[in-house]
N, C-alpha and C positions, 0 to 999 in steps of 0.2 A: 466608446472613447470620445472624449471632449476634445471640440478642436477649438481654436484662438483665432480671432483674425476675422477675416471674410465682411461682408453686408451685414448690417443691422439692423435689424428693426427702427423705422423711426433717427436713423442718423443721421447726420450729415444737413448740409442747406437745404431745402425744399422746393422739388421743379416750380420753376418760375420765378424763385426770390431774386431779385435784384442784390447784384455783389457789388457795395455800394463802393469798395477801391479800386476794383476796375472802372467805373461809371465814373467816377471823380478823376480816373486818368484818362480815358478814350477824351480825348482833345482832337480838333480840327488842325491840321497844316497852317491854316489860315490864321488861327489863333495861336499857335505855339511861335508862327513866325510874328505876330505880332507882338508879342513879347519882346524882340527883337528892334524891331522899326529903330526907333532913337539911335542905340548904338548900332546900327546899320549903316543910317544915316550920315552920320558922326566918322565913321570908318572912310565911306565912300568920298566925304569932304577932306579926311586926312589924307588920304592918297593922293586926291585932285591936286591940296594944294603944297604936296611934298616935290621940294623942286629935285630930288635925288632921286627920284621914283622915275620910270620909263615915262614917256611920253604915250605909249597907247597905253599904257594905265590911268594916268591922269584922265587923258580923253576916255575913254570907259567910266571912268568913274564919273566924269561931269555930264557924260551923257546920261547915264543912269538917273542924277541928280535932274535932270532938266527930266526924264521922261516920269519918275515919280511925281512931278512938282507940277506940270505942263500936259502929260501925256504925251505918248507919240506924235510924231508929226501924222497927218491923212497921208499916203500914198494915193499920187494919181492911176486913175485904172482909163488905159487903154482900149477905146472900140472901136467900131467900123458901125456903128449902128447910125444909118442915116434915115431921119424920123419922115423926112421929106417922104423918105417912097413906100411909107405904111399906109394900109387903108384907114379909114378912118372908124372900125372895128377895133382895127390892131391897136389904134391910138387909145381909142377907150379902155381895152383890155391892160393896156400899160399905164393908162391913169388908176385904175382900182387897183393893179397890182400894186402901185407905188403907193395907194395909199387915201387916193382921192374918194371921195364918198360918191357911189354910183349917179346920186343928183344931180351932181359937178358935171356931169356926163351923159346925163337924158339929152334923148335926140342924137348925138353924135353919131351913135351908133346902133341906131334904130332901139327896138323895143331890149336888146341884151347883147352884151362884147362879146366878139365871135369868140370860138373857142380854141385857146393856146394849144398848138402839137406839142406832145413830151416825148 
C-alpha cells in the first residue's frame, strides 16, 4: 500500500541554512526602541508642557527629559572609611585597586600591597 505524507527525501531547508526572515526580524530591544526615540521625545515634551496634565506627570516627564539629555545626577555614597588609620600597605592596596599604576606606589608599601581579606 502506498502511503502520502511523511519525510522526504531531500525536502525541506537544509540543517544549518540560515532562514533569512527570521534573521531580518530577530532585532535588539535597543534597536526597535530606537526607532522610537524622536517620538518619544516629542511625547515626553507634550505632557511636560500640557498645563491640564497632573503635576507629577509633567514632573516625570521633565525629569526624564533632563536625565536622557544630562544623565542622572551622581548619588553621594556614604562611608566611615577613615584613611588616616590604614597602614600604609592598606593605602597602596587601595591606590592599585582604584586604579593607580603599582609605580605610583613603589616604596609605600615595601616590595607589594598586603593582601585584601574577602
Amino acid at each position: 500500500m502506498m502511503s502520502h505524507g511523511g519525510k522526504r527525501e531531500g525536502a525541506g531547508r537544509k540543517p544549518g541554512s540560515v532562514n533569512r526572515l527570521t534573521v531580518a526580524k530577530k532585532r535588539t530591544l535597543t534597536e526597535i526602541a530606537g526607532d522610537y526615540t524622536a517620538e518619544a521625545i516629542k511625547t515626553l515634551v507634550a505632557i511636560m508642557k500640557d498645563p491640564n496634565a497632573p503635576a507629577a506627570a509633567r514632573t516625570t516627564a521633565a525629569n526624564s527629559i533632563l536625565d536622557r539629555g544630562h544623565g542622572k545626577p551622581k548619588q553621594p555614597i556614604e562611608h566611615d572609611l577613615n584613611l588616616d588609620n590604614l597602614t600604609d600597605e592598606q593605602l597602596a592596596a587601595l591606590a592599585i585597586a582604584l586604579g593607580a599604576h603599582p609605580s605610583a606606589v613603589d616604596g609605600l608599601a615595601g616590595d607589594r600591597p598586603a593582601e585584601t581579606a574577602h
